[in-house]
N, CA, C and O atoms as a GROMACS GRO file, in nm:
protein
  556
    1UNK      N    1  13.444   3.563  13.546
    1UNK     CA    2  13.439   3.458  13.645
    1UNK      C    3  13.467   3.325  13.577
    1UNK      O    4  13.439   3.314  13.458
    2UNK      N    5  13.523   3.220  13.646
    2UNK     CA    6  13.572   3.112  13.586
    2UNK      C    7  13.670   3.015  13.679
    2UNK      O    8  13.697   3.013  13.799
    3UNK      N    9  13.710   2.931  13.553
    3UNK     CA   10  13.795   2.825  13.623
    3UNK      C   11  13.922   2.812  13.558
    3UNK      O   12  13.929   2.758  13.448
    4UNK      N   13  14.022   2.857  13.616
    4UNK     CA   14  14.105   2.840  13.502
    4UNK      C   15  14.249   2.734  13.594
    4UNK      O   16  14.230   2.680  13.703
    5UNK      N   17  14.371   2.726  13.524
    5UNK     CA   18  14.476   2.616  13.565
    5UNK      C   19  14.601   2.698  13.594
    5UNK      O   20  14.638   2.779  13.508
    6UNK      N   21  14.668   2.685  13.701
    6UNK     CA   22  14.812   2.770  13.702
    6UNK      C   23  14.883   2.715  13.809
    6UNK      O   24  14.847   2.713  13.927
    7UNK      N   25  15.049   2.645  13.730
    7UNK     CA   26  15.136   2.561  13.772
    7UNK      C   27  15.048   2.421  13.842
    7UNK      O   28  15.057   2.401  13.963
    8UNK      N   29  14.980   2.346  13.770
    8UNK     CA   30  14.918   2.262  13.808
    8UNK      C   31  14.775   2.297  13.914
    8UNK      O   32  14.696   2.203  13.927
    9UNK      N   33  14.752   2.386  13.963
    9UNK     CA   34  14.617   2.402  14.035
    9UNK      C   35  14.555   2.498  13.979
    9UNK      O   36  14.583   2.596  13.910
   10UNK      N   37  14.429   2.428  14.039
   10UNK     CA   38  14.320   2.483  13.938
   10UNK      C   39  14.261   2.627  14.079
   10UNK      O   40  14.233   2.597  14.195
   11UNK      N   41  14.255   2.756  14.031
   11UNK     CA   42  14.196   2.828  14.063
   11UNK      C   43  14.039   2.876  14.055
   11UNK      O   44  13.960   2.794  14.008
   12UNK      N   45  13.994   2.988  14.093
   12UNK     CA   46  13.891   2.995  14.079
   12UNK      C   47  13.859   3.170  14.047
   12UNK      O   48  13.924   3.228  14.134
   13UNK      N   49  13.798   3.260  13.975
   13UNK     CA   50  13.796   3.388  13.979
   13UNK      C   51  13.671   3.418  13.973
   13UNK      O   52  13.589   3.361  13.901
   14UNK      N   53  13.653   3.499  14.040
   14UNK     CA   54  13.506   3.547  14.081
   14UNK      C   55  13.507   3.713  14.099
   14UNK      O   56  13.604   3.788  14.096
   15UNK      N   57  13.333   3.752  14.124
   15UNK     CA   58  13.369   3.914  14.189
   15UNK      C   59  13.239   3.911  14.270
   15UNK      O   60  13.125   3.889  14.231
   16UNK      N   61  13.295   3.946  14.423
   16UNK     CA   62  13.145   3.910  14.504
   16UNK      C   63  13.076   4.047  14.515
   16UNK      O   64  13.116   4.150  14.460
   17UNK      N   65  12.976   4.035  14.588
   17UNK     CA   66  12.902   4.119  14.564
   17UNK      C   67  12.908   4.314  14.614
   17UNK      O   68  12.831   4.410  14.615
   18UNK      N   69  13.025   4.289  14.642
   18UNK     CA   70  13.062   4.455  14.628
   18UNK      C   71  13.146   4.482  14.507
   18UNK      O   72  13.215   4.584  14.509
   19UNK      N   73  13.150   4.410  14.410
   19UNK     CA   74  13.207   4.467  14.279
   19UNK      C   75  13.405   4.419  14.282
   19UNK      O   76  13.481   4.462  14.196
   20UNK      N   77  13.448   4.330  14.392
   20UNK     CA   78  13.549   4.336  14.425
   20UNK      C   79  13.613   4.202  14.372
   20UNK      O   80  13.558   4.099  14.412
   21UNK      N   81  13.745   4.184  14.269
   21UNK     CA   82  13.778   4.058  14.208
   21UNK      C   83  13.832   3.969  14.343
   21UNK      O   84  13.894   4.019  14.436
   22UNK      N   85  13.786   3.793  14.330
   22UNK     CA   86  13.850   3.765  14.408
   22UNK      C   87  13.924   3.676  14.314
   22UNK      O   88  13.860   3.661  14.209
   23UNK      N   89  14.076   3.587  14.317
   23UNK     CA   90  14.107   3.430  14.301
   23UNK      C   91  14.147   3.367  14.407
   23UNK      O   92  14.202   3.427  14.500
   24UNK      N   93  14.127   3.255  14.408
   24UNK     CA   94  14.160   3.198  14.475
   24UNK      C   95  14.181   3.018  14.462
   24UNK      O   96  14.085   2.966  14.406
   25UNK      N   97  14.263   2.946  14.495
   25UNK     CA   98  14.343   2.821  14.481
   25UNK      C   99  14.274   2.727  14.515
   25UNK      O  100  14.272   2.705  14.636
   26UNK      N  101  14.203   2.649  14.438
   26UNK     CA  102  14.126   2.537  14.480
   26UNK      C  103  14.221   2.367  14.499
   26UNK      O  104  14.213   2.282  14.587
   27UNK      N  105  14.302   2.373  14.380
   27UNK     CA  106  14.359   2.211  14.397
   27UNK      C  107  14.406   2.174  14.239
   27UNK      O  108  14.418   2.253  14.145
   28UNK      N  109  14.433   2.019  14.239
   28UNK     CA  110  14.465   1.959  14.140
   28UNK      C  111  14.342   1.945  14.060
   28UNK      O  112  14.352   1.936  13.938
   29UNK      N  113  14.197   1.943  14.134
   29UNK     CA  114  14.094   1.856  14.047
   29UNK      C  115  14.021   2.008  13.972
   29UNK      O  116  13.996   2.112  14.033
   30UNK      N  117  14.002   1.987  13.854
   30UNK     CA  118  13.861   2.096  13.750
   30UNK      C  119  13.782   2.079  13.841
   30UNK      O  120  13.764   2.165  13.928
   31UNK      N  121  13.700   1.931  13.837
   31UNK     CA  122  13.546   1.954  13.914
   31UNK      C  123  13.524   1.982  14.043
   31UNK      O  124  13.408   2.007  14.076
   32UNK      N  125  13.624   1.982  14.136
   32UNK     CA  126  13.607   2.039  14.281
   32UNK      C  127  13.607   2.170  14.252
   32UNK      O  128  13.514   2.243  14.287
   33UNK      N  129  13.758   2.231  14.155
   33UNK     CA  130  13.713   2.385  14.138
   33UNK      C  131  13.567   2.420  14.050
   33UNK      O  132  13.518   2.531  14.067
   34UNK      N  133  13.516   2.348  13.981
   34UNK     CA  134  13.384   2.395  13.895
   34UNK      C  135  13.273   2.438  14.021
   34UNK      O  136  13.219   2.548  14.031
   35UNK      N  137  13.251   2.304  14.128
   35UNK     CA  138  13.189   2.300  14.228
   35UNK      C  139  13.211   2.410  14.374
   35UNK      O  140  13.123   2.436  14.456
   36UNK      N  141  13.342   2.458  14.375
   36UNK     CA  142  13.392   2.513  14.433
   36UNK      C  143  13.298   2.699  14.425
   36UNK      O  144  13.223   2.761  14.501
   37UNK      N  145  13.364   2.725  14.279
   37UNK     CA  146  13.278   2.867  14.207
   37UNK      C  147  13.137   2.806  14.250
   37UNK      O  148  13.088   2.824  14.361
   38UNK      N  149  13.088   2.744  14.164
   38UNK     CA  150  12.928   2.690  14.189
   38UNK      C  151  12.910   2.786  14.316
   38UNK      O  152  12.876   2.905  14.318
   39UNK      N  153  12.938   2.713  14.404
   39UNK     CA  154  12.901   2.748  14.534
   39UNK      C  155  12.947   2.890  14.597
   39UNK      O  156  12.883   2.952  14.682
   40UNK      N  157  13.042   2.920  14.552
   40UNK     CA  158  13.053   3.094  14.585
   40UNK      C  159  12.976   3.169  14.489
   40UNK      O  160  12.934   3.278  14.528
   41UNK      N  161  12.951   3.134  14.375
   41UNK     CA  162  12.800   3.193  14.308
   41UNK      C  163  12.701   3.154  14.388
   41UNK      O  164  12.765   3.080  14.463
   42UNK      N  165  12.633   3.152  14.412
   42UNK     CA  166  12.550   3.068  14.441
   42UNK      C  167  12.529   3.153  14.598
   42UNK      O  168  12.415   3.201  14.594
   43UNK      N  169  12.597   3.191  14.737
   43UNK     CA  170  12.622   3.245  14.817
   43UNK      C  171  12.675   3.392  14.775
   43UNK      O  172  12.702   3.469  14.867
   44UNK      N  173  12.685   3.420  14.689
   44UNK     CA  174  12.673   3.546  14.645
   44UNK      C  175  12.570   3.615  14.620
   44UNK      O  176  12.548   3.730  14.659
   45UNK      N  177  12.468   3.516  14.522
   45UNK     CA  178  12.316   3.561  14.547
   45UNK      C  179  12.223   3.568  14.617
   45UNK      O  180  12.123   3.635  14.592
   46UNK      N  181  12.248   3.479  14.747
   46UNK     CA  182  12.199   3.476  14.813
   46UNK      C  183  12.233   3.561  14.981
   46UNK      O  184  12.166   3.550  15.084
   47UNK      N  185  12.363   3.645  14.956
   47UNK     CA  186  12.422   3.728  15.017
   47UNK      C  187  12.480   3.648  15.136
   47UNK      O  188  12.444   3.683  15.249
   48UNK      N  189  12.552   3.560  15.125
   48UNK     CA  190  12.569   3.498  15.233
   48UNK      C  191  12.703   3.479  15.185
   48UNK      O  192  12.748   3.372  15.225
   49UNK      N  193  12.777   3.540  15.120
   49UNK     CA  194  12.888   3.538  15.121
   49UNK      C  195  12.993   3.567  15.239
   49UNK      O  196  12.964   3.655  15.321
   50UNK      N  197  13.105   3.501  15.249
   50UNK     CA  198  13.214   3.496  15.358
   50UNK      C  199  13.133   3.520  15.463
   50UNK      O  200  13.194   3.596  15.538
   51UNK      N  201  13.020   3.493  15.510
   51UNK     CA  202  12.977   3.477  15.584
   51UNK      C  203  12.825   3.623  15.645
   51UNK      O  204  12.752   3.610  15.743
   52UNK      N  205  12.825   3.712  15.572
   52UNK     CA  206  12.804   3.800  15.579
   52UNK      C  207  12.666   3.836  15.496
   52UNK      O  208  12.644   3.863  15.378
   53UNK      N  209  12.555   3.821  15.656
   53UNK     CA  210  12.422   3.813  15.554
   53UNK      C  211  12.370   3.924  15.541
   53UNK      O  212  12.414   4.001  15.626
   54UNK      N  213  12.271   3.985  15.452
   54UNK     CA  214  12.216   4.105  15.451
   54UNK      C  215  12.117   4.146  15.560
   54UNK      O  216  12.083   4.262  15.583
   55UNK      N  217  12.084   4.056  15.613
   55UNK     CA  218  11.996   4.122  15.750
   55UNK      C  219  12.074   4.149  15.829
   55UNK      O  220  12.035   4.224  15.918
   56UNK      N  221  12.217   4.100  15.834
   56UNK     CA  222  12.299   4.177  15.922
   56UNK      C  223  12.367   4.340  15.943
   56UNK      O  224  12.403   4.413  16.036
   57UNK      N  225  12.359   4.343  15.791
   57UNK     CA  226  12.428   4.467  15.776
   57UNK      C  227  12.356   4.560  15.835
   57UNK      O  228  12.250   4.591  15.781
   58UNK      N  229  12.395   4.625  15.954
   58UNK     CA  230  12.326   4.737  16.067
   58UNK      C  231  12.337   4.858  15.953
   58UNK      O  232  12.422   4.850  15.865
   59UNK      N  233  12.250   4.967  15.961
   59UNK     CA  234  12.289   5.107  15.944
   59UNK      C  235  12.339   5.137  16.107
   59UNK      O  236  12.312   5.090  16.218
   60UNK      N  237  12.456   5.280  16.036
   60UNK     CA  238  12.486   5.284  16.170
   60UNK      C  239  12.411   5.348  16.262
   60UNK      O  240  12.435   5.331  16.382
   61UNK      N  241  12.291   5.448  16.213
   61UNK     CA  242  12.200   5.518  16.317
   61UNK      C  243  12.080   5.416  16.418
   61UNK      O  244  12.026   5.443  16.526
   62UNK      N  245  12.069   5.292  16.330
   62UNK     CA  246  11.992   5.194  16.386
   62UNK      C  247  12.094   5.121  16.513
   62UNK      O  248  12.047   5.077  16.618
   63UNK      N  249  12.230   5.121  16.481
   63UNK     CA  250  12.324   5.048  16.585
   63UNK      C  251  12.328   5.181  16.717
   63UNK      O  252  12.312   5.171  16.839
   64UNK      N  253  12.347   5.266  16.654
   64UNK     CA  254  12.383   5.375  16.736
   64UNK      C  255  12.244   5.385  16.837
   64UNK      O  256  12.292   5.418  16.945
   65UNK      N  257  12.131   5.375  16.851
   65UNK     CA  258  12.022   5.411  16.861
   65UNK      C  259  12.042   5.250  16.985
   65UNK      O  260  11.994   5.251  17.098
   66UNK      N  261  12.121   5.129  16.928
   66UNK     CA  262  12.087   5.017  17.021
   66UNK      C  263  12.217   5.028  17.130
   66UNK      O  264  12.224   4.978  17.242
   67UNK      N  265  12.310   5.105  17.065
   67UNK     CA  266  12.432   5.132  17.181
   67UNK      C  267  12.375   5.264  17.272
   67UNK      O  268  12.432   5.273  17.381
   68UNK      N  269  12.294   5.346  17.253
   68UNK     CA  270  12.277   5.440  17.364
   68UNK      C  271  12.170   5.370  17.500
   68UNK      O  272  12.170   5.386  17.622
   69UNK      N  273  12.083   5.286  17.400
   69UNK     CA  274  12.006   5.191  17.497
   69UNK      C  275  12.098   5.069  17.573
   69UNK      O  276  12.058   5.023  17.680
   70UNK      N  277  12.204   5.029  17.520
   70UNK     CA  278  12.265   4.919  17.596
   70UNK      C  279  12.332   4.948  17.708
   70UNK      O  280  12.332   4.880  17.811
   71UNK      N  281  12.425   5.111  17.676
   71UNK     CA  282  12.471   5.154  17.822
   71UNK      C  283  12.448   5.254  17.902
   71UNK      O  284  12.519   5.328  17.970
   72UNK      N  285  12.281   5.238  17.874
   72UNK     CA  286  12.210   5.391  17.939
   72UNK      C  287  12.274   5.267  18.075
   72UNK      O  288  12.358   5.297  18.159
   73UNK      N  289  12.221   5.161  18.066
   73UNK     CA  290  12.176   5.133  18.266
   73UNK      C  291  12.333   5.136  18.354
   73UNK      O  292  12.357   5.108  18.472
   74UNK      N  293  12.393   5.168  18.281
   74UNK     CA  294  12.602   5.126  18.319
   74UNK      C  295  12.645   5.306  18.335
   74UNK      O  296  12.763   5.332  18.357
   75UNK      N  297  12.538   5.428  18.323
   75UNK     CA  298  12.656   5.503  18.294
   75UNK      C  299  12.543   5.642  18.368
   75UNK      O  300  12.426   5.611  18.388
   76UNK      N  301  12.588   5.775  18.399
   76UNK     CA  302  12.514   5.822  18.498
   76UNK      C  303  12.418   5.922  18.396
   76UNK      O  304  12.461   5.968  18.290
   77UNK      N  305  12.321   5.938  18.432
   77UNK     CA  306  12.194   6.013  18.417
   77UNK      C  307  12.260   6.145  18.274
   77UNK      O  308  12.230   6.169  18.156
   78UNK      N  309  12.361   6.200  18.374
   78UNK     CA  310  12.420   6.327  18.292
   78UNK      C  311  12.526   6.322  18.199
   78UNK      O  312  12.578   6.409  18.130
   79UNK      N  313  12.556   6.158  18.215
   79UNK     CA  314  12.722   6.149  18.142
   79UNK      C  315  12.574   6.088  17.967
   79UNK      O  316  12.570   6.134  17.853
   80UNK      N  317  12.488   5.981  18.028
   80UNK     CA  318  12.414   5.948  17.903
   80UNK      C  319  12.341   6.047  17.841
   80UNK      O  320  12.273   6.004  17.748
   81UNK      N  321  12.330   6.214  17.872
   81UNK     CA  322  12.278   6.312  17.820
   81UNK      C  323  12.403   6.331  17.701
   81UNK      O  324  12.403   6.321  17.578
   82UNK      N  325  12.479   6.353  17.775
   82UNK     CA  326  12.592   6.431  17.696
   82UNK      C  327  12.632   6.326  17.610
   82UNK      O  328  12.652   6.362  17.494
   83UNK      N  329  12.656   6.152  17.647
   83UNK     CA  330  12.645   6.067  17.493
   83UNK      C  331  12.554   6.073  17.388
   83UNK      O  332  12.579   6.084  17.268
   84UNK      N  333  12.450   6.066  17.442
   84UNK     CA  334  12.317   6.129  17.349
   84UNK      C  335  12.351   6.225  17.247
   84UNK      O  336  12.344   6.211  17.125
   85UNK      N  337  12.396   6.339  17.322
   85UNK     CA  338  12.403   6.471  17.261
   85UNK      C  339  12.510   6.417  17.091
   85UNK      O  340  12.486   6.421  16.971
   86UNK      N  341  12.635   6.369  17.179
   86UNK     CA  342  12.739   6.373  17.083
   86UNK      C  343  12.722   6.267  16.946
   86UNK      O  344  12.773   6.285  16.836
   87UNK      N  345  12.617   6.130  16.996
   87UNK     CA  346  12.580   6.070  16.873
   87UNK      C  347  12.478   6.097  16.800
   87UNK      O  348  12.479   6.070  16.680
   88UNK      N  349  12.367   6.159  16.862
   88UNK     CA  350  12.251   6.192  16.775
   88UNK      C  351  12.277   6.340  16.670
   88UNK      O  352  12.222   6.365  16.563
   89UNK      N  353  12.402   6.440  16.762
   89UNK     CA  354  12.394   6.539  16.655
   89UNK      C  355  12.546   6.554  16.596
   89UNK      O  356  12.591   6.658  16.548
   90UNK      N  357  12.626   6.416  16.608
   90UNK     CA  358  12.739   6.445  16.537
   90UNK      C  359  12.746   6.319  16.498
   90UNK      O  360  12.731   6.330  16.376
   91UNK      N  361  12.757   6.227  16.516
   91UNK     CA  362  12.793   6.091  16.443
   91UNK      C  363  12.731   6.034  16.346
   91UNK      O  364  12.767   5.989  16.238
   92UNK      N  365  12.571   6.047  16.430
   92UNK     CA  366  12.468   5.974  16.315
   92UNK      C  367  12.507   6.044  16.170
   92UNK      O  368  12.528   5.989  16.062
   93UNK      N  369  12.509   6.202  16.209
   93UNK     CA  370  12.514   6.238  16.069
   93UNK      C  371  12.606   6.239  15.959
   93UNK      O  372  12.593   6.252  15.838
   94UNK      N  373  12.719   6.216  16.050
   94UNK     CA  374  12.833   6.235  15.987
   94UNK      C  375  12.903   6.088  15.896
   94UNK      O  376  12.972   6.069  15.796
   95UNK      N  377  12.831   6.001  16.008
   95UNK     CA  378  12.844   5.813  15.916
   95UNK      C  379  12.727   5.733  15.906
   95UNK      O  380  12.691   5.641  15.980
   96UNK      N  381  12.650   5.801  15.760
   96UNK     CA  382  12.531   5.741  15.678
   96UNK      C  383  12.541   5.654  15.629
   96UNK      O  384  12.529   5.661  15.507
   97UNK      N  385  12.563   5.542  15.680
   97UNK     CA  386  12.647   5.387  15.610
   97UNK      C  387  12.617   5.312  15.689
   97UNK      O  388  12.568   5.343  15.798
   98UNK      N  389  12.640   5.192  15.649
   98UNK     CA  390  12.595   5.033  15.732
   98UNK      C  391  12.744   5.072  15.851
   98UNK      O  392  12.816   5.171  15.835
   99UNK      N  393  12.766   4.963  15.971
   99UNK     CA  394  12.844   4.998  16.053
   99UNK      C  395  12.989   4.951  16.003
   99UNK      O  396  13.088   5.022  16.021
  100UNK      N  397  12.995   4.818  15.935
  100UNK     CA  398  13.086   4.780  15.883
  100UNK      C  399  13.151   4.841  15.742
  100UNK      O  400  13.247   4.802  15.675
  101UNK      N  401  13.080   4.925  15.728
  101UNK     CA  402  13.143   5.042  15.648
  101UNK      C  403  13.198   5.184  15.705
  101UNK      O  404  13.214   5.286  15.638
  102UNK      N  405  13.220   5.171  15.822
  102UNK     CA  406  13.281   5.278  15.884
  102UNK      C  407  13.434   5.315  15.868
  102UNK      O  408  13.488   5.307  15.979
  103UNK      N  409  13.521   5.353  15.770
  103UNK     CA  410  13.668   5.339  15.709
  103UNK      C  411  13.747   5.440  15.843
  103UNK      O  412  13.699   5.533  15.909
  104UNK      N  413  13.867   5.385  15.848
  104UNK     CA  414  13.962   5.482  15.924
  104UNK      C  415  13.986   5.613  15.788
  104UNK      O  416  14.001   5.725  15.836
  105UNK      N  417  13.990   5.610  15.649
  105UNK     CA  418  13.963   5.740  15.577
  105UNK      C  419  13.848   5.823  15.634
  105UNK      O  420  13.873   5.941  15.659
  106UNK      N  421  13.701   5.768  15.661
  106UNK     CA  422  13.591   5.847  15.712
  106UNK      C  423  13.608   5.898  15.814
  106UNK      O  424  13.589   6.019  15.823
  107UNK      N  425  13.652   5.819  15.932
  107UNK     CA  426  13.680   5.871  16.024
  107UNK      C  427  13.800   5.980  16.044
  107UNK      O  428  13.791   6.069  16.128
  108UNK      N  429  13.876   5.970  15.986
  108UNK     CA  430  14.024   6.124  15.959
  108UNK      C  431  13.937   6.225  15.911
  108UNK      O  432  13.949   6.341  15.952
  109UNK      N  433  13.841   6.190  15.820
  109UNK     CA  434  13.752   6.313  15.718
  109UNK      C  435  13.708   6.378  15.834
  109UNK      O  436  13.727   6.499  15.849
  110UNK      N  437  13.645   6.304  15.924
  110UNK     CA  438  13.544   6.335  16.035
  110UNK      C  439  13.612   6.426  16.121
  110UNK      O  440  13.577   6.540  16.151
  111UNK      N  441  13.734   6.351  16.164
  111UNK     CA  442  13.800   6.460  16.317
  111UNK      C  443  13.867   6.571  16.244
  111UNK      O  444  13.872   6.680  16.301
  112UNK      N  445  13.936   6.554  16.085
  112UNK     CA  446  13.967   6.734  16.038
  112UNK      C  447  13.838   6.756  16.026
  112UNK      O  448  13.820   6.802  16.139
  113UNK      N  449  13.733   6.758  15.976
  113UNK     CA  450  13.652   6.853  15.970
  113UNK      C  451  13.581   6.944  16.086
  113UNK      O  452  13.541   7.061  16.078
  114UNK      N  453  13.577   6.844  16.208
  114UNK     CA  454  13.524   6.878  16.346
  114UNK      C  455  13.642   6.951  16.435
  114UNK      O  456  13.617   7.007  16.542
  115UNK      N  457  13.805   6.942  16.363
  115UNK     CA  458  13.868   7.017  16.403
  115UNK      C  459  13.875   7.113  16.363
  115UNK      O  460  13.965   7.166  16.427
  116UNK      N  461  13.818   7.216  16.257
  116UNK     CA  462  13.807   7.336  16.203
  116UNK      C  463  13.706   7.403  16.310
  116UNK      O  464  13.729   7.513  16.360
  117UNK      N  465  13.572   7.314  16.345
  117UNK     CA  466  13.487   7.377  16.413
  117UNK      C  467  13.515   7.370  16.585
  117UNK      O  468  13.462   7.442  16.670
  118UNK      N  469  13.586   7.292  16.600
  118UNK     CA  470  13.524   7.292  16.735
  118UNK      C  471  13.768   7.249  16.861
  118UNK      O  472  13.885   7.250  16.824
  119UNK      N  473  13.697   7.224  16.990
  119UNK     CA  474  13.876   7.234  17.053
  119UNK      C  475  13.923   7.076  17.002
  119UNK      O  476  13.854   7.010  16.924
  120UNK      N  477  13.984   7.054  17.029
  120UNK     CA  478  14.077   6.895  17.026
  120UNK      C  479  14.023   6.862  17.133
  120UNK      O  480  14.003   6.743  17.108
  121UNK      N  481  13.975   6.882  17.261
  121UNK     CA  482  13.920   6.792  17.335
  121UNK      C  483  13.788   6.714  17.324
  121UNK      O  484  13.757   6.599  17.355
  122UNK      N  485  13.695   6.855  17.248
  122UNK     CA  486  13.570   6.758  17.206
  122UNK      C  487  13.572   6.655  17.107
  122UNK      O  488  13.487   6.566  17.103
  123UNK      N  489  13.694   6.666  17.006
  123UNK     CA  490  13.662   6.598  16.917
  123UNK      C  491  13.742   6.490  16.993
  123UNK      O  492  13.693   6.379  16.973
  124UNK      N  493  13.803   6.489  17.039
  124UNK     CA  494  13.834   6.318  17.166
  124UNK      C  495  13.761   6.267  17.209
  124UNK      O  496  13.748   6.144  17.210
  125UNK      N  497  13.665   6.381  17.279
  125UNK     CA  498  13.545   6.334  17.321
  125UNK      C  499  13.471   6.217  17.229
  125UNK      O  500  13.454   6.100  17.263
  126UNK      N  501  13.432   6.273  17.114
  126UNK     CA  502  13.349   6.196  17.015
  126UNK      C  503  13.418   6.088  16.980
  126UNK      O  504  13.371   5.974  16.989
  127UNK      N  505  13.560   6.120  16.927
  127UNK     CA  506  13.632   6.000  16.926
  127UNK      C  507  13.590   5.863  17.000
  127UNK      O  508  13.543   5.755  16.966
  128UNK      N  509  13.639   5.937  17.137
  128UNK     CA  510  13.621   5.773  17.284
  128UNK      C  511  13.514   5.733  17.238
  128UNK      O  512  13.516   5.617  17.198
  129UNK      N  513  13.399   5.800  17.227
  129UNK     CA  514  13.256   5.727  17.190
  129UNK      C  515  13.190   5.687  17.070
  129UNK      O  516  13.075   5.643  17.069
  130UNK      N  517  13.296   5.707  16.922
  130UNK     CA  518  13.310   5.619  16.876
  130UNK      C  519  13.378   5.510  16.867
  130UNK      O  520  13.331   5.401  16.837
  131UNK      N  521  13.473   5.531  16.889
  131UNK     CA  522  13.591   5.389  16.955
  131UNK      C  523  13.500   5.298  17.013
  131UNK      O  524  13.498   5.185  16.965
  132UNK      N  525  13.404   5.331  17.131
  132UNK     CA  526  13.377   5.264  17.218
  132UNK      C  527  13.259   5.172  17.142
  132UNK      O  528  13.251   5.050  17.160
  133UNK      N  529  13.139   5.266  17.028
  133UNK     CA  530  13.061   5.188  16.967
  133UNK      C  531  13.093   5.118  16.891
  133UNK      O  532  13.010   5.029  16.868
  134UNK      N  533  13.236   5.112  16.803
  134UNK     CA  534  13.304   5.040  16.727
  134UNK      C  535  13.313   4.903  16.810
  134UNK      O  536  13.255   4.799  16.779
  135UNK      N  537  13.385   4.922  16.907
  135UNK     CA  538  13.434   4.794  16.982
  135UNK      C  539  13.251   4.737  17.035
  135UNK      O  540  13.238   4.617  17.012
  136UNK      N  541  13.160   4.784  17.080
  136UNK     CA  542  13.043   4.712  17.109
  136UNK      C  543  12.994   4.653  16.970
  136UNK      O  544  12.970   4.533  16.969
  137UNK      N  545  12.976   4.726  16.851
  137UNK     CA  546  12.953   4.641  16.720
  137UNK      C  547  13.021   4.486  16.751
  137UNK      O  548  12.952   4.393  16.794
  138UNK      N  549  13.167   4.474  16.723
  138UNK     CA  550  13.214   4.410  16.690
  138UNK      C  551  13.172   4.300  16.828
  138UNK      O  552  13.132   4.185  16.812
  139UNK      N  553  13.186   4.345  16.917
  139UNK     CA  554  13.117   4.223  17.019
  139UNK      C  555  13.001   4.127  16.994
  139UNK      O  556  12.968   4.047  17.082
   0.00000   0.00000   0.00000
């Protein structure tokens, strides 16, 4: 991590807190870039980097658990059985991770593997209703 100079601007190199290098272009001045790092150290330890605090980071069985409660009252008696069914005994288990760690790789892992066991329609099924908790996260 550091401060270093290239074609006249001063950069900045860092690695935040998932292990990941960043640089990035601060200006003409050293001490704005010195101050610059400062402060992305600094929000690194305190996990508040790019904006992204640690009490936020959902697991996804805790999100999943607040999306079956958000559209029990929107959806019918027997259709929220059968959502039930498909997140409590296929999703939760299958994505043990915060929600924003949910990869389109995990998810391919997910529908070949559920396509060995089961038709192409169920696994659509599960699909739509992850799609659908994806898009309520992000709301």
């Amino acid at each position: 991590m550091g401060v270093f100079k290239r074609h006249g601007n001063y950069w900045i190199d860092y690695y935040d807190g998932d292990g990941r290098r960043h640089r990035k272009k601060i200006g003409p001045q050293k001490k704005v870039a010195r101050h610059a790092l400062k402060d992305v150290q600094v929000k690194i330890a305190k996990g508040e980097y790019l904006g992204i605090y640690e009490e936020r980071k959902t697991p996804f069985k805790v999100f999943a658990e607040k999306y079956l409660k958000m559209i029990a009252p929107t959806v019918a008696p027997t259709s929220l059985e059968r959502f039930k069914g498909i997140v409590n005994n296929h999703l939760i288990p299958a994505f043990s991770c915060y929600v924003y760690k949910v990869s389109k790789k995990a998810i391919q892992e997910y529908i070949q593997k559920r396509s060995e066991e089961v038709e192409p329609a169920t696994v659509n099924h599960e699909m739509k209703r992850l799609r659908h908790m994806m898009n309520k996260a992000i709301e």
